[in-house]
C-alpha positions in Angstrom: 85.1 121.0 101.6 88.3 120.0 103.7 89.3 120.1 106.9 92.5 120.2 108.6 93.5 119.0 112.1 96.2 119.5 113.9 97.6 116.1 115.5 101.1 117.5 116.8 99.9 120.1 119.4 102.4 123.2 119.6 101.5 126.7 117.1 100.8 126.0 113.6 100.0 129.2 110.9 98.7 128.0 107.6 99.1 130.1 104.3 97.6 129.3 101.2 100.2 129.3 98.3 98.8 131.7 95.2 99.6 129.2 92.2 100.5 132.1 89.7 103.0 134.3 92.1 104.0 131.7 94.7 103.2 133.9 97.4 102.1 133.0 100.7 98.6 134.4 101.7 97.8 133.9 105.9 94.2 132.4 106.3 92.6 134.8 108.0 92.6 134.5 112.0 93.9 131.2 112.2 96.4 129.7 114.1 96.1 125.9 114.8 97.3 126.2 118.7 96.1 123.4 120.6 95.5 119.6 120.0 93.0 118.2 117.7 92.2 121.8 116.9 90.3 121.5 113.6 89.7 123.9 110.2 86.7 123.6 108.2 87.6 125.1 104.8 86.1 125.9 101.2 88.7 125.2 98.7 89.2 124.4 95.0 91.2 120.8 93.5 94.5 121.8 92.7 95.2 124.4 95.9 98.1 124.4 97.8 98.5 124.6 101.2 101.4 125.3 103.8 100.8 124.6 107.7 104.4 126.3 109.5 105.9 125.6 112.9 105.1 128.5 114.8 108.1 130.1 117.1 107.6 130.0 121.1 109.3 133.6 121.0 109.8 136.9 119.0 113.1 135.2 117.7 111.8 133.3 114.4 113.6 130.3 115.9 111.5 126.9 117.1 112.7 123.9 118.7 114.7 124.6 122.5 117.9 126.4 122.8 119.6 123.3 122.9 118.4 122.0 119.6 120.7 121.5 116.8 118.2 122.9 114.1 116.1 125.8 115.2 114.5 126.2 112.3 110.4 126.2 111.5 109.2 123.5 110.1 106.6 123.4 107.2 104.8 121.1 105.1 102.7 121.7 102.5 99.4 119.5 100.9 97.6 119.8 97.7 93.5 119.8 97.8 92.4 116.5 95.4 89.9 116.3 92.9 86.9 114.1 94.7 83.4 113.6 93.9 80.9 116.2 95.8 79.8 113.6 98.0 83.0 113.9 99.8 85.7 116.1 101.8 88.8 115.5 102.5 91.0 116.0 106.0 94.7 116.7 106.5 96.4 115.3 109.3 99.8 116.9 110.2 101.1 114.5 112.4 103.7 115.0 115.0 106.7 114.1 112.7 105.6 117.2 110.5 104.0 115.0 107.7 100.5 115.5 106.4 97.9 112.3 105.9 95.5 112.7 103.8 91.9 111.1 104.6 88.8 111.1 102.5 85.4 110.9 104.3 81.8 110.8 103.2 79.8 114.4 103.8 77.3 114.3 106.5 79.0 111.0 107.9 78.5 110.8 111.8 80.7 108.6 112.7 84.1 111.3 111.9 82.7 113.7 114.6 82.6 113.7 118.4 86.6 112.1 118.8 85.8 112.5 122.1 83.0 109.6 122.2 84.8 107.3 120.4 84.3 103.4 121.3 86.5 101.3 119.8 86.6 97.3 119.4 88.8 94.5 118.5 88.0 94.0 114.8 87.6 90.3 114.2 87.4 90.3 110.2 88.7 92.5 107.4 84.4 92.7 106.5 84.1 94.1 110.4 86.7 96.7 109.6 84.9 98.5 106.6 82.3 99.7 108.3 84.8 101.4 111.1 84.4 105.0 111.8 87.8 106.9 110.4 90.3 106.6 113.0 91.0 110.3 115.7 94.0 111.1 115.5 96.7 109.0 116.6 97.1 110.8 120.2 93.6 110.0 121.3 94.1 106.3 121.7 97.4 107.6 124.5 95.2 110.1 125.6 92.1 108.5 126.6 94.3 105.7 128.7 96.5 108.1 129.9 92.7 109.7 131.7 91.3 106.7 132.6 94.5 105.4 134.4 94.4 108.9 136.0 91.4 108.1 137.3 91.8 104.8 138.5 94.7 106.2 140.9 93.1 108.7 142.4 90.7 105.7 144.0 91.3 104.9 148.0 91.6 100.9 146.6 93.5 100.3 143.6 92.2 97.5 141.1 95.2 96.1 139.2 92.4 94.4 137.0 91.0 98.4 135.7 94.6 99.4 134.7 94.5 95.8 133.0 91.2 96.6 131.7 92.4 100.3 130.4 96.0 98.8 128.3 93.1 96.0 126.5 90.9 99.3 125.7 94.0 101.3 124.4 95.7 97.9 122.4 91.8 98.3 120.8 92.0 101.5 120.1 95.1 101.3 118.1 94.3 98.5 116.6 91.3 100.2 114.9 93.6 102.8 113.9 96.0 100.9 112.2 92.9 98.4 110.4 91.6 101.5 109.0 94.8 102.9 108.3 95.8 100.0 106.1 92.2 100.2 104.0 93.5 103.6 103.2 96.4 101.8 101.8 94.6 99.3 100.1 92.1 101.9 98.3 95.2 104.0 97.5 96.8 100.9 95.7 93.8 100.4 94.2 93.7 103.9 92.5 97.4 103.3 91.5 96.6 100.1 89.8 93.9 101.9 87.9 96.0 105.0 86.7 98.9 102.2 86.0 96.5 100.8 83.5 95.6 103.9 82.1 99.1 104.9 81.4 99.9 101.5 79.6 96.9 102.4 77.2 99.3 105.9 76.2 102.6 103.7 76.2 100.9 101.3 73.8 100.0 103.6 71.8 102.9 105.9 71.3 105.3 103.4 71.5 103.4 100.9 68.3 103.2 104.5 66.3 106.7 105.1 66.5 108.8 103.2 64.2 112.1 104.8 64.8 112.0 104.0 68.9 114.8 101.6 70.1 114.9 99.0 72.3 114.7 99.9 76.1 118.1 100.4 78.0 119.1 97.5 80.0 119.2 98.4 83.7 122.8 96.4 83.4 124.5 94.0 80.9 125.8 90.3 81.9 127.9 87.5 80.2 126.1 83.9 80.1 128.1 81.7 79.1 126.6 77.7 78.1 128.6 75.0 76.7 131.6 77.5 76.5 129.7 80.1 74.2 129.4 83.7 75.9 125.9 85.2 75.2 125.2 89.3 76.1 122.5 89.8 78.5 120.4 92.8 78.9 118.7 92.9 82.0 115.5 95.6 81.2 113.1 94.8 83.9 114.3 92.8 87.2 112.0 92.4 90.2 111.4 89.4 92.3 108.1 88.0 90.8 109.2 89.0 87.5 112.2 89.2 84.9 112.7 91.0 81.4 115.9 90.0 79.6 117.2 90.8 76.2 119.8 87.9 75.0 121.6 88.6 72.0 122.4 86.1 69.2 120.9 83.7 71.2 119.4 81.4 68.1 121.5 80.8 65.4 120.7 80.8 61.4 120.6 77.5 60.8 118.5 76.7 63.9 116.2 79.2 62.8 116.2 76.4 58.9 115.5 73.7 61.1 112.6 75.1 62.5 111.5 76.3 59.4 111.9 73.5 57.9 110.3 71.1 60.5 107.3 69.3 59.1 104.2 72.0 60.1 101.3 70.4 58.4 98.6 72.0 60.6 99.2 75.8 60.9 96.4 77.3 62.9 95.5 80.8 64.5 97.5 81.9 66.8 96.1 82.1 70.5 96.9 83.9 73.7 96.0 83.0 77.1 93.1 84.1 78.5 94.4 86.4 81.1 92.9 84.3 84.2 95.5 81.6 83.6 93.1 79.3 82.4 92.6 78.0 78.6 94.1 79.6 75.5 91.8 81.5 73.0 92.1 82.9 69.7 92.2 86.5 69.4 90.5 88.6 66.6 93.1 91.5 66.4 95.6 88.6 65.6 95.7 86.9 62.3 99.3 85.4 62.7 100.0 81.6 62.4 101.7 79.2 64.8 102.0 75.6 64.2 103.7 73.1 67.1 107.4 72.0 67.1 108.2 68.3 68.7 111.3 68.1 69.9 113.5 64.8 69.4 115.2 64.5 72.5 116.0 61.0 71.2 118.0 62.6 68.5 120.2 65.3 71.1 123.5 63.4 71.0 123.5 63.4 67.7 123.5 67.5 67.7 120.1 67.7 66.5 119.2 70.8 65.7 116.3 71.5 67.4 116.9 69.7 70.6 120.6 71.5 71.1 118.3 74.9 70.5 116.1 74.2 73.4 118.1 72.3 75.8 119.9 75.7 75.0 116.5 77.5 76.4 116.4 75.1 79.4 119.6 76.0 80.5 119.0 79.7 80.4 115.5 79.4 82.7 117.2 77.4 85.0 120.2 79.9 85.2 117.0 82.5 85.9 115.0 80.5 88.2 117.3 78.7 90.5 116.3 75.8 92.3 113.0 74.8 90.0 114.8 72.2 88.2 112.7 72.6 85.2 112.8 69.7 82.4 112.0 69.7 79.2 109.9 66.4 80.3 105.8 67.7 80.1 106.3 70.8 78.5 104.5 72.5 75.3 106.2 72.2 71.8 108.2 74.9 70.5 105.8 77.0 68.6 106.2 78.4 65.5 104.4 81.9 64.5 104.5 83.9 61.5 103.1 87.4 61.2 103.0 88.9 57.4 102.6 92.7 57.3 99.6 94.6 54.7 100.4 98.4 54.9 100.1 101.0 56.5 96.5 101.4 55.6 95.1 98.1 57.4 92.2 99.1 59.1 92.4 95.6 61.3 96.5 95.3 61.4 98.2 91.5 62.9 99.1 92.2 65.9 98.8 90.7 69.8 96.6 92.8 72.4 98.1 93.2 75.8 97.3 89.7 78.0 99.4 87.8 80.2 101.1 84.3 79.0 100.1 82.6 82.2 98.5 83.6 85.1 99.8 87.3 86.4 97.1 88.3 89.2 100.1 87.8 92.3 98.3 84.7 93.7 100.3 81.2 94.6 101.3 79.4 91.6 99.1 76.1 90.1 101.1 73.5 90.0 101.9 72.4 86.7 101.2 76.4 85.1 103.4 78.6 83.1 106.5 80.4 84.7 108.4 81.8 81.9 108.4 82.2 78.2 111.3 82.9 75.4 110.6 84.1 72.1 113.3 83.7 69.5 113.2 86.3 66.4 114.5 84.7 63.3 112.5 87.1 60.3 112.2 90.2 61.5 110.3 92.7 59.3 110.7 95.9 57.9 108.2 98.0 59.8 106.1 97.2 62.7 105.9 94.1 65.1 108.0 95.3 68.5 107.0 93.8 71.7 106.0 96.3 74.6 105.3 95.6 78.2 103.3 98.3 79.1 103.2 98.0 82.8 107.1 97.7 83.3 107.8 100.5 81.0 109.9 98.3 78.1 110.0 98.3 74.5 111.4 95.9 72.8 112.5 96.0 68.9 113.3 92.7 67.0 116.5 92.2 66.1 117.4 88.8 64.1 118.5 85.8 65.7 117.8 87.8 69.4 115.5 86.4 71.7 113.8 87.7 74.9 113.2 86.2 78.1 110.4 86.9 80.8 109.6 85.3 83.5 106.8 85.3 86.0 107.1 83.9 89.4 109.2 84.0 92.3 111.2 81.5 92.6 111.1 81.8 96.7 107.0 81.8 97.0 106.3 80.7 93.9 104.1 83.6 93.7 103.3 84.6 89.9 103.8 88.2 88.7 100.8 90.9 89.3 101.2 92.2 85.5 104.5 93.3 85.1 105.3 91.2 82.6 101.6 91.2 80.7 103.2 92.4 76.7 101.7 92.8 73.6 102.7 92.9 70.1 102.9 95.7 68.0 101.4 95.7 64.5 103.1 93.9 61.7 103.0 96.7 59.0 105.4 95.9 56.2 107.2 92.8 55.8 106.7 89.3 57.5 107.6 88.3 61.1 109.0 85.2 62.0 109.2 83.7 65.9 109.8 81.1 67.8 108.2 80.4 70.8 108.8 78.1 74.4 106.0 78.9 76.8 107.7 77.1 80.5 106.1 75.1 82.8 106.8 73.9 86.6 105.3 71.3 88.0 105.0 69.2 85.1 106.5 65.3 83.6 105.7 62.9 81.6 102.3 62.0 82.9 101.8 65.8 84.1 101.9 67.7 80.8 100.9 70.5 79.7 98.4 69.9 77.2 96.7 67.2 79.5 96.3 70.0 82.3 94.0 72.4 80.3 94.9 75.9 81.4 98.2 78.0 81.7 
């Protein structure tokens, strides 16, 4: 069941739009001709409608004489696909658009526009259980009678008209709360179909060996300690960052790591998506072990300390302002993947999550902004990194690295999942990272391990 209402005044025709020919079919005996005029239809999901702009004359011409464009208007809707315990209405507004509204069957409070009593809403709790707003005209119209009113009276009350602008400001206002649930309902659907695509992107993306890395959006020159490093910016948005950094670890940086002491290599762990504490996952086998940094030992062009002062330098360049030290922070970790054929039934690989927290709330003080993972073994087959909700695939390519980050550096509001990734199966061959998870809001006293989430 829909029905359409006309929220413009002026002549409307509606056609329905046969899906096979294109053709334009009149519905019978209907011309939307006055305002708030409303059609009560039986239709099908998928149909197409077209409301036109009906001409004041025998001319084919709308708009006055004086008009630069003459021409009819039309807009056209499509009929959803909604549970029986709905209908839906089309609203074709003054401005020629069509709003679309879905309303419960048999629900009272959409009927008698007429009777309509609005109220200041005090709470976003009040607001839910509003009746679906008239259209948009009603508010203007139901002042526009009552002032009418008031003038015709021998004595007028300044305090009525008063009385009649604080009923209209109400009635708007209940519009526009209702208006914006709408909005909130329709973002909700997008965020559910956005992860339902990433399921299909994962998917395709992990069983296709021969796909390349995403295309940057643009390529920059960073230049630290007068070496230049290519930048590939692949994902760029202000509460999240995807950058591809080429030769940005070198061979024997990628020995020194290796050849670190590592005496307790454990399961590797991912966070646990509500930016609280890390915890193993059973789709991943790999193996990390931590990585202390000598800072003690920096001037004298340690290794390992020139590598991430190196990594420092680049989240700083990225997140202006922060000021992040390398004073709190989580070792370098080192992770090694090993591949067993195509015929694993239970493959190494990371399942989409989030490596602090990415819900869009304020950030914790002292929590995870950014990450950079360094590829120094790359193998044969298998192990790309995908972020499903941004769209961006990722291929290792020795001594590269890639660099998200996850919170604006103006609100220091984190990410809402644009930068959740996940690891593609390690089929043949072994894979070898390393990896700096970044905090703010951390020191000596403040670390990271002493604060027990991420």
């Amino acid at each position: 069941d829909i029905s359409i209402i006309n929220d413009r005044g002026g002549n409307l025709k509606l056609y329905w739009i046969d899906p096979d020919s294109g053709k334009r079919d009149l519905v019978e005996a209907f011309e939307l001709n006055t305002l708030d005029r409303t059609l009560n239809l039986n239709s099908h999901a998928g149909d197409v409608f077209e409301a036109q702009e009906m001409s004041a004359t025998d001319t084919d011409l709308c708009g006055t004489e004086n008009s630069k464009d003459q021409s009819c208007r039309t807009a056209t809707f499509t009929v959803q696909n909604m549970v029986q315990s709905y209908e839906q209405q089309f609203f074709i507004r003054s401005n020629f658009t069509v709003d679309g509204l879905a309303t419960k069957k048999n629900d009272t409070t959409t009927e008698n526009y007429e009777d309509l009593v609005y109220v200041r809403v005090p709470s976003i709790k009040v607001a839910e259980t509003l009746r679906p707003p008239g259209p948009r005209s009603k508010c203007q119209d139901q002042a526009m009678k009552a002032l009418d009113l008031a003038m015709r009276r021998t004595v007028i009350d300044s305090s009525v008209a008063l009385h009649v602008l604080e009923e209209y400001a109400s009635c708007v206002e209940a519009n526009l709360t209702r208006e914006l649930l709408d909005s909130s309902s329709h973002l909700h659907f997008l965020s559910n179909t956005l992860n339902t695509a990433k399921e299909y992107f994962e998917n395709y993306t992990c069983a296709d060996f021969n796909l390349t890395t995403s295309a940057p959006i643009r390529n920059v020159i960073w230049t630290d300690k007068d070496t230049n490093y290519n930048i590939g910016i692949l994902h760029e948005r202000e509460h999240s960052k995807i950058h591809l950094l080429s030769d940005f670890i070198t061979d024997e940086e990628c020995q020194a790591i290796e050849d670190a002491p590592n005496p307790n290599l454990t399961p590797a762990v991912i966070d646990d998506g509500k930016g609280g504490k890390e915890v193993i996952s059973k789709h991943c086998k790999a193996l990390q072990a931590g990585i202390k940094v000598a800072w003690d030992k920096e001037e004298e062009g340690d290794l390992i300390a020139r590598l991430s002062r190196r990594v420092y330098d680049y989240a700083n360049h990225v997140l202006p302002g922060l000021n992040i030290r390398e004073n709190g922070q989580e070792d370098l970790m080192s992770i090694q993947y090993v591949g067993r054929g195509k015929n694993d039934t239970e493959p190494d690989q990371y399942l989409p999550h989030c490596d602090g927290a990415c819900a869009g709330l304020p950030h914790r003080n002292g929590g995870r902004v950014a990450t950079m993972v360094l590829y120094c073994t790359i193998p044969t087959q298998g192990g790309a990194t995908n972020f499903p909700k941004s769209g961006v695939h990722i291929e290792p390519k020795k001594n590269d690295g890639t660099f998200f980050s996850y919170m604006g550096v103006d609100d220091l509001v984190m990410d809402n999942g644009f930068t959740e990734h996940s690891g593609c199966p390690v089929v043949e061959g072994e894979k070898k990272i390393v990896t700096q998870w970044i905090r703010y809001g951390v020191d000596d006293e403040r670390t990271g391990y002493s604060l027990g989430f991420s």
